[in-house]
LUMZA-564607 format. One record per residue (C-alpha): chain; x, y, z negated. Coordinates in nm, 4 decimals, decimal comma, always signed. Example, Ala and Ser with C-alpha at 12.3 -4.5 7.8 and 13.67 -1.06 7.14 Angstrom:
! residues 2
<rec><unit>A</unit><u>+1,2300</u><v>-0,4500</v><w>-0,7800</w></rec>
<rec><unit>A</unit><u>+1,3670</u><v>-0,1060</v><w>-0,7140</w></rec>
***
This chain:
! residues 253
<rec><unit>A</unit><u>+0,0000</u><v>+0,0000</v><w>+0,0000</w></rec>
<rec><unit>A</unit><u>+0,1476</u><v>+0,3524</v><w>+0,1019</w></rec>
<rec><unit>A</unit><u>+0,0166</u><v>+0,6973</v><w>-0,0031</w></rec>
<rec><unit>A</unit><u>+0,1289</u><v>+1,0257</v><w>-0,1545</w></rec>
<rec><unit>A</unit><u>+0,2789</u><v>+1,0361</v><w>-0,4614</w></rec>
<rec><unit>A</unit><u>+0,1231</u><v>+1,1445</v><w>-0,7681</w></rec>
<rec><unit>A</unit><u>+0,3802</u><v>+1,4145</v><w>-0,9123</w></rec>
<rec><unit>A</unit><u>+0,3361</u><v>+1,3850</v><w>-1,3125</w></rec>
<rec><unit>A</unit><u>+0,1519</u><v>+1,7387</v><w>-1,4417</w></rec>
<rec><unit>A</unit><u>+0,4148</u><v>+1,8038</v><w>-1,7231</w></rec>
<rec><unit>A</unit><u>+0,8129</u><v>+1,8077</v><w>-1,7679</w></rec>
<rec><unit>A</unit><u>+0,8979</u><v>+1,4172</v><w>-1,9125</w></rec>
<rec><unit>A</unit><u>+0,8323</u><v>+1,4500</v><w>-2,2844</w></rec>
<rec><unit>A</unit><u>+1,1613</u><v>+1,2715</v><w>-2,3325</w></rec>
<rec><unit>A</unit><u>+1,2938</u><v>+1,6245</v><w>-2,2721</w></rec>
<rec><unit>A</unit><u>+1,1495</u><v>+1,7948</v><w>-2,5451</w></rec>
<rec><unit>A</unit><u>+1,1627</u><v>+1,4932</v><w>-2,7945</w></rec>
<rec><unit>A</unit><u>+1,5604</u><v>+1,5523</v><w>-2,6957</w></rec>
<rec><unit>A</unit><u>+1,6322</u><v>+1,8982</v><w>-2,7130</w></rec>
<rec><unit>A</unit><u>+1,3666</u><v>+2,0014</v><w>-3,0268</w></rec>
<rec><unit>A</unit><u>+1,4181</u><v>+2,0607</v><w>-3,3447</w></rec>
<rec><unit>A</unit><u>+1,3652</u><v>+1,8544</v><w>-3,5872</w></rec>
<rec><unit>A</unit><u>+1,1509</u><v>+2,0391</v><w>-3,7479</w></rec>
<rec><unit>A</unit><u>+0,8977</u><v>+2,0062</v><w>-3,3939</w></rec>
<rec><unit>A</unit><u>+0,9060</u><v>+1,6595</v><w>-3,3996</w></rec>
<rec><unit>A</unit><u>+0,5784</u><v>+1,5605</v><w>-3,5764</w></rec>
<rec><unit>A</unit><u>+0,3976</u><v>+1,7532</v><w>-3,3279</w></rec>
<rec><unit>A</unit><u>+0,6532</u><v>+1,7345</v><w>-3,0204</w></rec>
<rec><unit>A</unit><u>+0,3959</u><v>+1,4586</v><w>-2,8461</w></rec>
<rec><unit>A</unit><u>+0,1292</u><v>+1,7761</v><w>-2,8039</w></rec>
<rec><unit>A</unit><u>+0,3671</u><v>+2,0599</v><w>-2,8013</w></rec>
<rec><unit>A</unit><u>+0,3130</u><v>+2,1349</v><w>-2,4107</w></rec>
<rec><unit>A</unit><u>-0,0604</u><v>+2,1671</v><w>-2,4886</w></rec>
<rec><unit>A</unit><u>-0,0201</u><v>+2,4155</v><w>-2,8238</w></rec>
<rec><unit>A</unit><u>+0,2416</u><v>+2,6110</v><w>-2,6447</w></rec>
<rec><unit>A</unit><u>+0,0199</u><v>+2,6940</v><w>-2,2672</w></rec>
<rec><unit>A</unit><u>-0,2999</u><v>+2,6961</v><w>-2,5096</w></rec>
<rec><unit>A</unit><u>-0,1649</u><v>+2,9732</v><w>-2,7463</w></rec>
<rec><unit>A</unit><u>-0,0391</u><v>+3,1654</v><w>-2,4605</w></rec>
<rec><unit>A</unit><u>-0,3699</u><v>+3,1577</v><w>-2,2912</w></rec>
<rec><unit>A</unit><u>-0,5527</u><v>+3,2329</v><w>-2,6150</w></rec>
<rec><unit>A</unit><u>-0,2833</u><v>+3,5356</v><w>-2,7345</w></rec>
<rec><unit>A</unit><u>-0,2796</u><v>+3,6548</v><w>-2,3807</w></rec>
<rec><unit>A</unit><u>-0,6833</u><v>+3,6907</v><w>-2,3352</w></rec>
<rec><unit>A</unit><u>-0,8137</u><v>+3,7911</v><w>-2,6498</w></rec>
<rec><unit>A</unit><u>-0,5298</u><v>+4,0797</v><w>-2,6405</w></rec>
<rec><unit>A</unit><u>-0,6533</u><v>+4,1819</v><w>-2,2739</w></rec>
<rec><unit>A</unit><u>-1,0394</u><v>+4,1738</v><w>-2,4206</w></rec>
<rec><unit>A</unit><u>-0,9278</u><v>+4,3662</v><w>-2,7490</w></rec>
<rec><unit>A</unit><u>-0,6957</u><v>+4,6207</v><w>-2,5104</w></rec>
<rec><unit>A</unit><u>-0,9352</u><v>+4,6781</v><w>-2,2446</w></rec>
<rec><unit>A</unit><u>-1,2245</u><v>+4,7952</v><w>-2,5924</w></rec>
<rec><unit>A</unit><u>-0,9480</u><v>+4,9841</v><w>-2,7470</w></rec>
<rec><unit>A</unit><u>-0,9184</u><v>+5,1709</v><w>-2,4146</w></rec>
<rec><unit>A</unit><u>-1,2719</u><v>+5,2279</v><w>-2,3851</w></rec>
<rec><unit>A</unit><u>-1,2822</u><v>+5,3732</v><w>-2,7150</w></rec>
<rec><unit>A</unit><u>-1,4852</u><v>+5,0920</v><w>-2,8872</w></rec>
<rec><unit>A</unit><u>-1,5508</u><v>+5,0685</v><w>-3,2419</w></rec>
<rec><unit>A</unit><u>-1,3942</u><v>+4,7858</v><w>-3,4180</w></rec>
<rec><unit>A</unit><u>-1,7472</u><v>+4,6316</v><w>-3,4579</w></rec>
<rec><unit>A</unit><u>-1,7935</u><v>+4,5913</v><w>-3,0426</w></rec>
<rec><unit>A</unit><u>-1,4015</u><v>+4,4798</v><w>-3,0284</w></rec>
<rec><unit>A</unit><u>-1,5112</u><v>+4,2187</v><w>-3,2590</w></rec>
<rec><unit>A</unit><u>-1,8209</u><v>+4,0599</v><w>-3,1218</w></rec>
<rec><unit>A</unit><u>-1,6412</u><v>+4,0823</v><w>-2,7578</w></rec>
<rec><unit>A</unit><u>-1,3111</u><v>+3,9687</v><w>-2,9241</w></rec>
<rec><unit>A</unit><u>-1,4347</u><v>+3,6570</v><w>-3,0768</w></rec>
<rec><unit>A</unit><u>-1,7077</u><v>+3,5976</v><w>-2,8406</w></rec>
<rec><unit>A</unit><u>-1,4173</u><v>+3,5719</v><w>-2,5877</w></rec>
<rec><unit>A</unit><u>-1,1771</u><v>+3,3372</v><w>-2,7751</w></rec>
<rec><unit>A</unit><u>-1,4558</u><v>+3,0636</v><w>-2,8552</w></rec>
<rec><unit>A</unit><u>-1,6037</u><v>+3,0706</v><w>-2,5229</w></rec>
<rec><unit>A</unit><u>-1,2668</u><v>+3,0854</v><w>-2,3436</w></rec>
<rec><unit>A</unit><u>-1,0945</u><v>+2,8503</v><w>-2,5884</w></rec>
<rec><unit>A</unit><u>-1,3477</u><v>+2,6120</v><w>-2,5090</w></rec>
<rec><unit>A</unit><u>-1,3285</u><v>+2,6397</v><w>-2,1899</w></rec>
<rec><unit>A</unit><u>-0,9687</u><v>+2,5457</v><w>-2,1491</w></rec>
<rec><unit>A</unit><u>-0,9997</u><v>+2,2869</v><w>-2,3827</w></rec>
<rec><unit>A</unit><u>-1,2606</u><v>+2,0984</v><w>-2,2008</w></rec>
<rec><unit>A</unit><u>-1,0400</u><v>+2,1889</v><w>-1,8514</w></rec>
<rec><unit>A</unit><u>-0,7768</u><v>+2,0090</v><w>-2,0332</w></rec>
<rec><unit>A</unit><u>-0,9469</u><v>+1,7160</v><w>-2,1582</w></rec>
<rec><unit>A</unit><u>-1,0885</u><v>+1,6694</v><w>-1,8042</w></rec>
<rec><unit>A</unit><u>-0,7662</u><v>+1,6807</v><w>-1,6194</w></rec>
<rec><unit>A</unit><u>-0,6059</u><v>+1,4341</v><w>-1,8530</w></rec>
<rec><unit>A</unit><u>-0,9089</u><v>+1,1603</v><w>-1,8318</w></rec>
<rec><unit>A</unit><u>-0,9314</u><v>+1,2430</v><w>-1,4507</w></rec>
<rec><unit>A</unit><u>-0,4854</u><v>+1,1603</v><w>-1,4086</w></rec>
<rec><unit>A</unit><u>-0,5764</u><v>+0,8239</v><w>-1,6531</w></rec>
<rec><unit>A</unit><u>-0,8751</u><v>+0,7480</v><w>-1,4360</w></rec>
<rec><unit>A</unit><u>-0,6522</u><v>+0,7841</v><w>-1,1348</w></rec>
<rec><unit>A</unit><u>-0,3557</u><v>+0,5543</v><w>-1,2911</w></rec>
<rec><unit>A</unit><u>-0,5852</u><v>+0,3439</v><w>-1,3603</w></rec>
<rec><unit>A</unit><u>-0,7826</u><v>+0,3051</v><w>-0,9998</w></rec>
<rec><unit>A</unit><u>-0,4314</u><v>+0,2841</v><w>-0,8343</w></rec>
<rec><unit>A</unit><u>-0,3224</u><v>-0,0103</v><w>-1,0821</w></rec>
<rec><unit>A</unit><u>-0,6254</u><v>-0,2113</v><w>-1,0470</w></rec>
<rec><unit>A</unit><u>-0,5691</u><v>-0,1863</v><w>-0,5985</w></rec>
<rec><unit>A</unit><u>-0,2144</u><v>-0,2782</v><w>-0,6761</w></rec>
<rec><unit>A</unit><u>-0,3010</u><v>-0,5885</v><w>-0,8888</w></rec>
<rec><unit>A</unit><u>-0,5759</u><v>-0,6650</v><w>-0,5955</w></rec>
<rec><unit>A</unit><u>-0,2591</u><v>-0,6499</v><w>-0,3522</w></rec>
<rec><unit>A</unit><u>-0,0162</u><v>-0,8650</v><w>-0,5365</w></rec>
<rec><unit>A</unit><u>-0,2683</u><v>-1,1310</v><w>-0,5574</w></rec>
<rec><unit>A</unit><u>-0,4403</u><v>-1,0942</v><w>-0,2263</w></rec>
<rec><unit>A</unit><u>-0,1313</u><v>-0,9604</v><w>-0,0118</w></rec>
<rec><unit>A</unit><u>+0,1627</u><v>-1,0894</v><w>-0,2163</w></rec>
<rec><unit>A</unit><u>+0,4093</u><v>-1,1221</v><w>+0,1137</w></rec>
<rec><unit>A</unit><u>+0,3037</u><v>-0,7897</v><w>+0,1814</w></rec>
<rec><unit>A</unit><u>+0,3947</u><v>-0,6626</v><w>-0,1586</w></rec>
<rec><unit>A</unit><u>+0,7048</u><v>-0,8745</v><w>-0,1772</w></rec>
<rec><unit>A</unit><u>+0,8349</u><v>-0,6766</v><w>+0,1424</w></rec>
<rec><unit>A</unit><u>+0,7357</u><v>-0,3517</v><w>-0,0094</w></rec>
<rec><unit>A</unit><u>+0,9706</u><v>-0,4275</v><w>-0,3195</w></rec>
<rec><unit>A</unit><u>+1,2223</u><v>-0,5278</v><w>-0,1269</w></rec>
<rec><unit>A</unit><u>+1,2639</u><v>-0,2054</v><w>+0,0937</w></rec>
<rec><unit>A</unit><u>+1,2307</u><v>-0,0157</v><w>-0,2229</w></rec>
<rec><unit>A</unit><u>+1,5237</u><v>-0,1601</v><w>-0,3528</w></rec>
<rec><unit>A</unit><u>+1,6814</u><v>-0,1734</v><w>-0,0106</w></rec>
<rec><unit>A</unit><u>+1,6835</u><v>+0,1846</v><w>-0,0363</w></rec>
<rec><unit>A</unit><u>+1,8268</u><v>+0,1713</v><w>-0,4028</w></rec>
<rec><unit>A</unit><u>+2,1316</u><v>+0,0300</v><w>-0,2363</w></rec>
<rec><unit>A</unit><u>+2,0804</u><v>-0,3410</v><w>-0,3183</w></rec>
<rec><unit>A</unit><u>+2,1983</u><v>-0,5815</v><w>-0,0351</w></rec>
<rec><unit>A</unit><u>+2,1854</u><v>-0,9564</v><w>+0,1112</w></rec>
<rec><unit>A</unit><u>+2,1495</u><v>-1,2267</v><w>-0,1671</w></rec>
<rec><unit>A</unit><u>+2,1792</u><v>-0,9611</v><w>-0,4951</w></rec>
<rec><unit>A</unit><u>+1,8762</u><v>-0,8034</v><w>-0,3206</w></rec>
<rec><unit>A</unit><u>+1,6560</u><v>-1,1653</v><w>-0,3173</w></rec>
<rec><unit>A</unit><u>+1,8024</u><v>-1,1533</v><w>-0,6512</w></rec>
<rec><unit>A</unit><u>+1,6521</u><v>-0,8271</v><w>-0,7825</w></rec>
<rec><unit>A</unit><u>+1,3263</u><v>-0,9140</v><w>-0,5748</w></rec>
<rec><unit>A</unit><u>+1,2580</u><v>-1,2579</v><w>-0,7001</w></rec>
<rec><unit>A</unit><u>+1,2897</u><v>-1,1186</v><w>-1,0622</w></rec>
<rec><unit>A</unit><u>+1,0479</u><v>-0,8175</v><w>-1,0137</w></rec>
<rec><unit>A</unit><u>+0,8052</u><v>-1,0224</v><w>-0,8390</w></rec>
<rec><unit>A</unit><u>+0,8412</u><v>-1,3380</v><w>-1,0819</w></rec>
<rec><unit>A</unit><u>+0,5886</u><v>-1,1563</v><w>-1,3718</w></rec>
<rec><unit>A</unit><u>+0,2566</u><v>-0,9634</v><w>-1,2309</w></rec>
<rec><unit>A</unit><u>+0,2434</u><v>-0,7343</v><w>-1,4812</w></rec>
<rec><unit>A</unit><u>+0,6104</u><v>-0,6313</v><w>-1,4102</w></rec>
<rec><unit>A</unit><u>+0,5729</u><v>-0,6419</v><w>-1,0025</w></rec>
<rec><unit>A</unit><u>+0,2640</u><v>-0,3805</v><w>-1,0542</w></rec>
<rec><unit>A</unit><u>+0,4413</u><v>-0,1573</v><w>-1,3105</w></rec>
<rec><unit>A</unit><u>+0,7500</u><v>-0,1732</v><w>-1,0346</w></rec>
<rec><unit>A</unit><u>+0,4814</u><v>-0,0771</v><w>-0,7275</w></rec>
<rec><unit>A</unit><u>+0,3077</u><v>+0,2161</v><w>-0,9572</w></rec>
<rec><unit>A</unit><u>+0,6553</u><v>+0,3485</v><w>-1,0680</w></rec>
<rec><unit>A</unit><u>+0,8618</u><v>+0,2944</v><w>-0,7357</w></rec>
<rec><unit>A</unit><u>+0,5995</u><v>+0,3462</v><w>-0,4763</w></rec>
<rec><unit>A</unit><u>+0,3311</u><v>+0,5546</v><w>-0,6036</w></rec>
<rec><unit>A</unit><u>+0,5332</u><v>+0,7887</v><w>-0,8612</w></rec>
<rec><unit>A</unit><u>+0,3065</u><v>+0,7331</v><w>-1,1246</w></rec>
<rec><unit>A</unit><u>+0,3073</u><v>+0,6992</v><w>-1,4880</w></rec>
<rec><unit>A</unit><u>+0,0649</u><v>+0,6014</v><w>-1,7460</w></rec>
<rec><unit>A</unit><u>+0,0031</u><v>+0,9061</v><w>-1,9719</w></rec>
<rec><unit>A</unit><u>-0,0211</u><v>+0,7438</v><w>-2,2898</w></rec>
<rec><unit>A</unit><u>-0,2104</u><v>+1,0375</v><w>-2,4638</w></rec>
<rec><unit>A</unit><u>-0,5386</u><v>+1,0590</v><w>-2,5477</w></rec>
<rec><unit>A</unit><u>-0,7314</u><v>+1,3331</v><w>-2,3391</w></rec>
<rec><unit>A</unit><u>-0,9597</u><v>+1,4146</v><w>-2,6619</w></rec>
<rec><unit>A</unit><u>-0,6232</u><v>+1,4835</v><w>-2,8493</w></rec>
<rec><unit>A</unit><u>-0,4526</u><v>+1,7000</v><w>-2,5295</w></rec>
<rec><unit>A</unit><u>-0,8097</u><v>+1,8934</v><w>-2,5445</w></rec>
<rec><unit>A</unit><u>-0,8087</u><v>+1,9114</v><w>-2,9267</w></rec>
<rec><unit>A</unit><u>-0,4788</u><v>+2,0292</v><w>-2,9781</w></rec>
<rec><unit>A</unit><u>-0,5458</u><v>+2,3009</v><w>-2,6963</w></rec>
<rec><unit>A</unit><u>-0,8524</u><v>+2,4401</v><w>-2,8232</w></rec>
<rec><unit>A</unit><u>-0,6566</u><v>+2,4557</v><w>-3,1406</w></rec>
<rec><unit>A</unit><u>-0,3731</u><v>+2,6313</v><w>-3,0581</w></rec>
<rec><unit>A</unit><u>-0,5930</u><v>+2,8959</v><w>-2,8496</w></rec>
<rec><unit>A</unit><u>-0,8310</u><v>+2,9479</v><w>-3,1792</w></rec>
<rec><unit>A</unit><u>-0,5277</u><v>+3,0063</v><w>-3,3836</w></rec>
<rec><unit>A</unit><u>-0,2922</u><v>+3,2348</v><w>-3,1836</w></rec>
<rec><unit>A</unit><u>-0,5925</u><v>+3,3732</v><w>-3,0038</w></rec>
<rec><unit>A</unit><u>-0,7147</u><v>+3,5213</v><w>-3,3358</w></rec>
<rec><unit>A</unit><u>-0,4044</u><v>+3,7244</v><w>-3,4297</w></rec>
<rec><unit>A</unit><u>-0,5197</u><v>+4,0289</v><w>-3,1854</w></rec>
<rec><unit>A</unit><u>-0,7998</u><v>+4,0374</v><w>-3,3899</w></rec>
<rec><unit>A</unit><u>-0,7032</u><v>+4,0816</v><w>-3,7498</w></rec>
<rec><unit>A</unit><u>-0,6596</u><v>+4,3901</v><w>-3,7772</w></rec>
<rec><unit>A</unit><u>-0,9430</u><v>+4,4573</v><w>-3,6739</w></rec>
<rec><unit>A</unit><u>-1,1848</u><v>+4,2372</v><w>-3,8771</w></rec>
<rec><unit>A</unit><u>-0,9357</u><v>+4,3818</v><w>-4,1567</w></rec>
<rec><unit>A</unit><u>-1,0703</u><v>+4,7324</v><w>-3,9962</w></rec>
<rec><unit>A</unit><u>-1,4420</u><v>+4,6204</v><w>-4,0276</w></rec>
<rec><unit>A</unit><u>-1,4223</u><v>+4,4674</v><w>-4,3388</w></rec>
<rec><unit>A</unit><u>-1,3035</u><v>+4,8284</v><w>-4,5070</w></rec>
<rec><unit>A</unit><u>-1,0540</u><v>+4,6900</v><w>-4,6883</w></rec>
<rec><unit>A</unit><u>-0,8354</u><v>+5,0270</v><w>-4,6841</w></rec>
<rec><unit>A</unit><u>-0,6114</u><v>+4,9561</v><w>-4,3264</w></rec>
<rec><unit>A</unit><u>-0,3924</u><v>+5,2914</v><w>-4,3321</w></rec>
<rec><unit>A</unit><u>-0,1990</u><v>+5,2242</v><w>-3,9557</w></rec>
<rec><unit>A</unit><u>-0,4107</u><v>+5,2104</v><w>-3,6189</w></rec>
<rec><unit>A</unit><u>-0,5914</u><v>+4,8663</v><w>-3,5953</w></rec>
<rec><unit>A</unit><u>-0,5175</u><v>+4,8517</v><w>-3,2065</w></rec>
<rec><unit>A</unit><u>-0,1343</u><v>+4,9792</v><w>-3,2675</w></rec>
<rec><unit>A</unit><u>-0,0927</u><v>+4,6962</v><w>-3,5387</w></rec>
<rec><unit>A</unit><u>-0,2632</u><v>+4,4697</v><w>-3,3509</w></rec>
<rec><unit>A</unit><u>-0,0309</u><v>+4,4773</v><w>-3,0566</w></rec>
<rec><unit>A</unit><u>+0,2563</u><v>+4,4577</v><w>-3,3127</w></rec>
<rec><unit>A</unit><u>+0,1246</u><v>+4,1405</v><w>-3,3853</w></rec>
<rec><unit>A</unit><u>+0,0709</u><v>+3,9949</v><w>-3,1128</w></rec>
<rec><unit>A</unit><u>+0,4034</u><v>+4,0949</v><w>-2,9721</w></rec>
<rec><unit>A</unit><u>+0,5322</u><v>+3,9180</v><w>-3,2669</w></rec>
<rec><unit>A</unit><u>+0,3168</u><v>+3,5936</v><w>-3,1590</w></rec>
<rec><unit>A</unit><u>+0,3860</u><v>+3,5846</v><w>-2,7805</w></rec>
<rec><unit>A</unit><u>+0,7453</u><v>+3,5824</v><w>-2,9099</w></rec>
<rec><unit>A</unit><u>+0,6946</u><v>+3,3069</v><w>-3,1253</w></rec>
<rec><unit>A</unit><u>+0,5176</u><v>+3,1088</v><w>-2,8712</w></rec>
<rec><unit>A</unit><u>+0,7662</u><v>+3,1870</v><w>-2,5986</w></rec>
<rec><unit>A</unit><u>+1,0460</u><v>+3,0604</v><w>-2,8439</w></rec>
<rec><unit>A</unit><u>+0,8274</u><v>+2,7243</v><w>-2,8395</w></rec>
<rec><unit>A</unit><u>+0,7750</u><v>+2,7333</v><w>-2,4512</w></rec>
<rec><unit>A</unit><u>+1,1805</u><v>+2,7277</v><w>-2,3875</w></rec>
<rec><unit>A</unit><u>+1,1553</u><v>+2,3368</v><w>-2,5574</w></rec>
<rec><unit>A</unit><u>+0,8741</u><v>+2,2572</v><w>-2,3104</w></rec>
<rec><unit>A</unit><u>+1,0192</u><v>+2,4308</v><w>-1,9936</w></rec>
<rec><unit>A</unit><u>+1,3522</u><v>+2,3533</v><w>-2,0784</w></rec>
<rec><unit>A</unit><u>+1,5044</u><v>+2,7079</v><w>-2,0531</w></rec>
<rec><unit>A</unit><u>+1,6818</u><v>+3,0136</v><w>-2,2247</w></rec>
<rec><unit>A</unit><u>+1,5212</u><v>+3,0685</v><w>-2,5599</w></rec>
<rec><unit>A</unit><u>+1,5520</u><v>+3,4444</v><w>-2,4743</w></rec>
<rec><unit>A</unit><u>+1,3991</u><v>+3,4081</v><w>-2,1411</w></rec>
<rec><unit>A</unit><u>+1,1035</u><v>+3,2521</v><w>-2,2677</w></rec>
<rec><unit>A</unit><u>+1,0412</u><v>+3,4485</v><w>-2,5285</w></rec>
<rec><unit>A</unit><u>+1,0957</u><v>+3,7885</v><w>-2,3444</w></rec>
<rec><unit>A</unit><u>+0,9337</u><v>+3,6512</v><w>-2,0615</w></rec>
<rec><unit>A</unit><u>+0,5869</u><v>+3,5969</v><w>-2,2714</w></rec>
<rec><unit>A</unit><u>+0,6221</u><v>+3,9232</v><w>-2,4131</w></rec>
<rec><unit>A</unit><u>+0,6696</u><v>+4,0733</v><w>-2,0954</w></rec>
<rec><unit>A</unit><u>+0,3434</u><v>+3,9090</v><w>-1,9159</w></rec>
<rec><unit>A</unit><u>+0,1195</u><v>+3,9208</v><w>-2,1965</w></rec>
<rec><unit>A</unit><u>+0,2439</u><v>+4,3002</v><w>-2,2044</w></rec>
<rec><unit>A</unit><u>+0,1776</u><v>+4,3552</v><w>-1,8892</w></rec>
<rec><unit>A</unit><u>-0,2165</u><v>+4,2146</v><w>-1,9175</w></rec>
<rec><unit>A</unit><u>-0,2977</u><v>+4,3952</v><w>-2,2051</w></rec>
<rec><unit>A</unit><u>-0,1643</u><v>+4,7132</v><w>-2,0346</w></rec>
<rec><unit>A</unit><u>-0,3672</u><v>+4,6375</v><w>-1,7349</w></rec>
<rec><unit>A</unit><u>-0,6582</u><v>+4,6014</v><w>-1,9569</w></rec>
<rec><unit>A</unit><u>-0,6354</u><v>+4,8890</v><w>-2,1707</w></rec>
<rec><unit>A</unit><u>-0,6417</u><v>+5,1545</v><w>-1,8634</w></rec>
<rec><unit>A</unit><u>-0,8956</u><v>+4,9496</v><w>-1,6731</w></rec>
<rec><unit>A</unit><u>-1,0976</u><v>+5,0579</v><w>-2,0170</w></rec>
<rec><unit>A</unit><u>-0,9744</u><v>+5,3590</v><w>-2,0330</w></rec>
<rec><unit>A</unit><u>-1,1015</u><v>+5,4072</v><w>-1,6199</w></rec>
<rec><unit>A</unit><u>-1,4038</u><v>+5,2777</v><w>-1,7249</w></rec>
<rec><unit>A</unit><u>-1,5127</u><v>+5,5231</v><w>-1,9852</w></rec>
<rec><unit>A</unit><u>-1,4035</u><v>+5,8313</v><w>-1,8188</w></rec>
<rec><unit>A</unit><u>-1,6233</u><v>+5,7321</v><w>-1,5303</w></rec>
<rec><unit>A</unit><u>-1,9007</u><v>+5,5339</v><w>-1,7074</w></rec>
<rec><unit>A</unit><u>-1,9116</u><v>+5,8070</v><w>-1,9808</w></rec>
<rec><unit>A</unit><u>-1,9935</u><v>+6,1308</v><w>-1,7247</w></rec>
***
């Protein structure tokens, strides 16, 4: 059986479970889903809570649209990510099952197939009916060989409800930051410095957090990551704020 490969939709965890800390390692297995879910979640709540602060809305409106926007949104990618994980297992699996059809229905066929794969591995003459006797001798083996070899596919061995958990997660938690100060605000509890001010301090503080995490996932510059974040989420939450800003000169008369 020929067809495309499937190209994995994450670096191999083996490279983050080698290059983290070892303080990261409890949660190294789901780090690629807290890391692109707090970005998304620090990134669009700021925009939301930029674009009110330069419309000149009260903390009250900055809240409902605020939080409105980081359990809808969080959900959202959570569910995205939950869906794209079953949908690559569901995939793996439908690919497996036509390859176990094909070893028992078209074993010659199959048997050729392994050998030109390690043909092209550099194995030659009677080591190569070697190699291909042994990785055709178990079933279970020859099929793992034909997903890995021919197909470029590997069986994601985490759950999909976890990858969607942990994402949904990650964007509550980060995504709330931008909006502390202002519930703080609200909740009259005495803030002296400019909610909106403080809360980009904040959040500049988080999108360099979560860009120091992203450098063990991308496997790059701990600097680059982190200024990088800061940089892009910047760069949103600017957009948003004068997009506001636009808005109310023009809606306002």
């Amino acid at each position: 059986m020929s067809t495309t490969p499937y190209p994995p939709a994450k670096p191999p965890e083996a490279a983050i479970h080698n290059s983290g800390p070892k303080w990261l390692r409890p949660v190294q297995d789901y780090l690629g889903e807290f890391v692109y879910g707090g970005i998304d979640g620090s990134v669009t709540t700021f925009a939301v809570v930029a674009g009110a602060a330069g419309g000149g809305l009260s903390a009250q409106v900055v809240l409902i649209l605020g939080f409105a926007n980081l359990i809808a949104d969080g959900f959202a990618m959570s569910v995205g990510s939950y869906l794209s994980a079953k949908s690559q297992q569901d995939n793996f699996s439908m690919h497996e099952r036509t390859e176990y059809w094909e070893v028992d229905h078209l074993p010659e066929r199959e048997r050729q197939e392994v050998r030109e794969i390690m043909q092209a591995k550099g194995f030659k003459g009677e080591l190569l009916e070697k190699v291909v006797d042994v990785l055709t001798a178990d079933r279970d083996r020859w099929v793992d060989v034909m997903m890995k070899e021919e197909l470029g596919m590997i069986r994601e061995t985490k759950s999909p409800f976890a990858i969607g958990g942990v994402t949904f997660a990650s964007f509550i938690a980060v995504g709330l930051v931008p909006l502390l100060t202002y519930v703080l605000d609200f909740s009259k509890l005495g803030l002296q410095a400019d909610p909106f001010w403080l809360a980009a301090f904040l959040t500049g503080l988080a999108f360099l957090g979560i860009g120091y995490l992203k450098s063990y996932v991308t496997q790059t510059s701990r600097w680059r990551a982190m200024l990088e974040t800061l940089l892009l989420g910047g760069a949103a939450a600017t957009l948003a704020y004068f997009v506001g800003a636009l808005l109310e000169r023009w809606l306002g008369g």
